[in-house]
N, C-alpha and C positions, 0 to 999 in steps of 0.2 A: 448569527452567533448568540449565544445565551451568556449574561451577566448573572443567573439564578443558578442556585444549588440544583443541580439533578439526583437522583438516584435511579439508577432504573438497574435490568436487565438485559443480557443480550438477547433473548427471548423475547423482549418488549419491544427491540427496534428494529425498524422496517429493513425487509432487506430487497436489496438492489439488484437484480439477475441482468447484468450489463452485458453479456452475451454468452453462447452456452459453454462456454468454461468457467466464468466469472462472478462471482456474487460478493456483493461489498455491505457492509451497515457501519456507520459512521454516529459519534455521539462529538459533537462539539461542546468548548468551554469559548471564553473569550481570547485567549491567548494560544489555546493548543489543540487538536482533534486526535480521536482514538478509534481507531480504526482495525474492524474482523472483516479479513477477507478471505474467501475459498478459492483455493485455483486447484482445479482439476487437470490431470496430466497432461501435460501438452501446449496447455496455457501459455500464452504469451502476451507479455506487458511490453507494448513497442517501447522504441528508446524514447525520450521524454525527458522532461529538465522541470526544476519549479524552483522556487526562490525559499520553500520552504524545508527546512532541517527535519531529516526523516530519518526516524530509527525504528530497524524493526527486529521482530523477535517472532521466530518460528514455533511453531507448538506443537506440527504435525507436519512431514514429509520434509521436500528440500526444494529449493529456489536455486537456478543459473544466474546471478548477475553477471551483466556486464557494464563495470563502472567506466567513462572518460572519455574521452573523445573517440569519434569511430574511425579505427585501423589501428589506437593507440590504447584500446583498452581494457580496464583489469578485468580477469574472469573471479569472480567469490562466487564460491557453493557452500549457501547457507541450508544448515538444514537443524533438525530439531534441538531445542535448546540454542540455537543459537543467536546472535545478536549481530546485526549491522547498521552500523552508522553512516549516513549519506549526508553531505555537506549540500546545501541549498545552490543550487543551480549547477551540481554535476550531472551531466549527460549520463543516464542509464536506462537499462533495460532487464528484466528477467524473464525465465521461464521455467514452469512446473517441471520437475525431473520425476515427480509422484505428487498425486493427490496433496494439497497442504493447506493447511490454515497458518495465518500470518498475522500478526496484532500489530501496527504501524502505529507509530505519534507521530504529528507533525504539530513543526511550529513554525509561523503561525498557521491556523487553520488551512486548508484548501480552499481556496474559496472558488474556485471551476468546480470542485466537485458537490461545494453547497448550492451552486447556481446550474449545475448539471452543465456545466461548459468543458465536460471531458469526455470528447467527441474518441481520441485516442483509447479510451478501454471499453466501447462501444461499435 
């Protein structure tokens, strides 16, 4: 976690090819992470849970959620311009319906994905 001012680009940060649908880059503060991810069609984000409050916002294509316990839950199809909000430790899942870029904030940070402890998108 960084207590320091950043400025950068997304051009400037490392990106993550976590397997070949996937590619993540991640810029953390102390309290929040800001997160560009590419999911190419087809893509799938298994179900998964965190304790951290995620909200995302599509910029290009569309995302299958499925929010809530499994046999009981929501389907949301997010897709460009749009917004989701996920409450920290709901069970979900997505998948690419098209090519898409997706800008997530989480808070607090991820810390499995600052430690590379997320075996799940790999």
């Amino acid at each position: 976690m960084s207590e320091e001012l950043l400025h950068t680009r997304w051009s400037d940060v490392p990106a993550a090819q976590l397997n070949p649908l996937l590619t993540r880059q991640f810029v953390t503060g102390s309290q929040s992470m800001f997160a560009r991810i590419e999911l190419k069609k087809g893509c799938i984000v298994p179900r998964h849970h965190h304790p951290n409050e995620q909200i995302s916002y599509i910029t290009q294509g569309a995302l299958r959620f499925l929010l809530g316990d499994e046999g009981n839950a929501v389907e949301k199809i997010v897709r460009e311009g749009d917004i989701l909000i996920i409450p920290g430790n709901l069970p979900h899942s997505a998948e690419a319906l098209e090519d898409t870029i997706d800008f997530d904030i989480f808070a607090p940070p991820r810390q499995d994905w600052i430690t590379g402890d997320d075996a799940y998108l790999r």
